[in-house]
Residue frames relative to the residue before (quaternion, step in Angstrom):
aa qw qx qy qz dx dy dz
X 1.0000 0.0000 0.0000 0.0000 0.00 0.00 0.00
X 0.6750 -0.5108 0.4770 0.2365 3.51 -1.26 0.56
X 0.5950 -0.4900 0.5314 0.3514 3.25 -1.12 0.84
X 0.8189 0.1727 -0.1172 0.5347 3.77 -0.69 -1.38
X 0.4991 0.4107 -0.6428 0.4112 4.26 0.57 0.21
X 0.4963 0.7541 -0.2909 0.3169 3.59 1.02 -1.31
X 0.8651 0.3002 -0.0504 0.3987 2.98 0.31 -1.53
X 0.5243 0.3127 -0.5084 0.6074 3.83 1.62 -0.20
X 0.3618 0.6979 -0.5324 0.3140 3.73 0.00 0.22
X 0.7433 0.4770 -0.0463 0.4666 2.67 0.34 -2.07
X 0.6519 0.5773 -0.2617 0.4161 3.58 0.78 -1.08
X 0.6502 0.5909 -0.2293 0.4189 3.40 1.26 -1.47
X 0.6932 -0.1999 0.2977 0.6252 3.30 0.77 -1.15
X 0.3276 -0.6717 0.6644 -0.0083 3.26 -0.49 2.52
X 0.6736 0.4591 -0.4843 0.3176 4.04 0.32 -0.27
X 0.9014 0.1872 -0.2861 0.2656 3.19 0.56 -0.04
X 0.3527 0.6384 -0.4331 0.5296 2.99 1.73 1.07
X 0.8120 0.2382 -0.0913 0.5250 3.62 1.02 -0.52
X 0.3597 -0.5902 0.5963 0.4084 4.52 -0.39 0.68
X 0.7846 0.4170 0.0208 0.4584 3.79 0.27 -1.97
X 0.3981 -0.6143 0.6392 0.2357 3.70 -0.94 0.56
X 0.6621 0.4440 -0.4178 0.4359 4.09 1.26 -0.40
X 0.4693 0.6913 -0.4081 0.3679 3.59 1.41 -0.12
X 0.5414 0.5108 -0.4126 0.5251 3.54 1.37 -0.47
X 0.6802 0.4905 -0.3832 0.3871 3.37 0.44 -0.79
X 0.5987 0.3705 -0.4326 0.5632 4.16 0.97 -0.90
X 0.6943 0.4705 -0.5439 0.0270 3.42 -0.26 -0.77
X 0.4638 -0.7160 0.4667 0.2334 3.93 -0.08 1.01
X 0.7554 0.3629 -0.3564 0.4131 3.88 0.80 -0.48
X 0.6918 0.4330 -0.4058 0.4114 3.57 0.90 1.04
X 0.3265 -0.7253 0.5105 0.3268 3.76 -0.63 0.49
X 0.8420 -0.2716 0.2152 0.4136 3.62 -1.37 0.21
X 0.7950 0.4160 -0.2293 0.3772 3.59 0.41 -1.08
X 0.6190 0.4810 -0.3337 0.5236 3.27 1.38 -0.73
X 0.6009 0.4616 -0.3900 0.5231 3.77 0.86 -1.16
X 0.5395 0.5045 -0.4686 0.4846 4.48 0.56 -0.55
X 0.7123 0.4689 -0.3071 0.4224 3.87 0.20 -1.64
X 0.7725 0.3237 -0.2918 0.4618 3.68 0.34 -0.61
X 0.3851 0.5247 -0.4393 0.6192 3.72 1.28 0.20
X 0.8207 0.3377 -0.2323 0.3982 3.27 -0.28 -1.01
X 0.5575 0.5038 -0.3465 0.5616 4.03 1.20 -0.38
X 0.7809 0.4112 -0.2766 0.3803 3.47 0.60 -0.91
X 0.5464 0.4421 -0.4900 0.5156 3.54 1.31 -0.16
X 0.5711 0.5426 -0.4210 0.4497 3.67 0.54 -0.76
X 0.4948 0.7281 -0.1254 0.4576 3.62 0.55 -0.98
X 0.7353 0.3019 -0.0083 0.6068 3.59 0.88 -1.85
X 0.7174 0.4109 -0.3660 0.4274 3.31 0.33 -0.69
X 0.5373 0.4474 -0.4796 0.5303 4.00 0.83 -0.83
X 0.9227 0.0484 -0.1237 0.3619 3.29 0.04 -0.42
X 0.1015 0.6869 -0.6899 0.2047 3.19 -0.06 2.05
X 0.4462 0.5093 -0.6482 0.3484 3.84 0.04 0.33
X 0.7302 0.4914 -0.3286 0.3425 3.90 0.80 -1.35
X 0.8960 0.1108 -0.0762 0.4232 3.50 0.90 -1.11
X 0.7676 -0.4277 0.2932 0.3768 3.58 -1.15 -0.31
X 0.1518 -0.8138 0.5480 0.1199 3.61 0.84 1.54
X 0.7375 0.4999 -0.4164 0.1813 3.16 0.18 -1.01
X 0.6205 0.6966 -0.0825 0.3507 3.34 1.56 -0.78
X 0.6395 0.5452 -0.0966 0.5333 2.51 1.53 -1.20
X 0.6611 0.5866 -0.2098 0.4181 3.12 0.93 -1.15
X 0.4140 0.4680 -0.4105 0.6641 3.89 1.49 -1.06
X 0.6275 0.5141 -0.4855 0.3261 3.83 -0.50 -0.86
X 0.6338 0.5423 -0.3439 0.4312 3.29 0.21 -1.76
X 0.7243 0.5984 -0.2391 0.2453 3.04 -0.24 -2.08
X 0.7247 0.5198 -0.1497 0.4269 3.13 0.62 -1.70
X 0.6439 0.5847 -0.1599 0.4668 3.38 0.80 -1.15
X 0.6225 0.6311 -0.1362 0.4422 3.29 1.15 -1.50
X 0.6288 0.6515 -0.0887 0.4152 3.04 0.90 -2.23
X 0.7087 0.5487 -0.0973 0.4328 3.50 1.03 -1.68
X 0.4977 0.4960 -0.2471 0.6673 3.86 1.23 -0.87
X 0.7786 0.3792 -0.3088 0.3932 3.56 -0.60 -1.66
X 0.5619 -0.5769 0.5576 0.2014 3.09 -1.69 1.12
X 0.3788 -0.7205 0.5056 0.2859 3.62 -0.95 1.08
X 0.4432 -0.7280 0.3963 0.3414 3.74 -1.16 0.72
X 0.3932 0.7884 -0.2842 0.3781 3.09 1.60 0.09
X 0.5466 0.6184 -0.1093 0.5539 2.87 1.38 -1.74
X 0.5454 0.6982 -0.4107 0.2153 3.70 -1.40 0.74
């Protein structure tokens, strides 16, 4: 698959391009912002649909993952 098909893929729907929200984080053919945007789609994504799956879980996923990308405020 194409880089940029790849990535509106991903973008569309990170669940089923990825098992693990840290799999965005290995996948080497994206750079931070794109590997943030599909984090950030897939929590959106999770939350419409927290009746079906394990939000709470997911969410630690996200976060973490998230957490890992985002400049610390510490940092500077």
């Amino acid at each position: 698959m194409k880089h940029a098909k790849f990535i509106a893929e991903a973008k569309r729907n990170p669940m089923r391009m990825y098992a693990r929200p840290a799999d965005v984080l290995r996948d080497r053919r994206l750079d931070n912002l794109e590997r943030l945007e599909i984090l950030r789609i897939w929590e959106s994504a999770a939350r419409a649909r927290a009746d079906e799956i394990d939000l709470g879980g997911v969410m630690t996923a996200l976060e973490e993952a998230q957490r890992k990308l985002s400049p610390s405020r510490d940092e500077g």
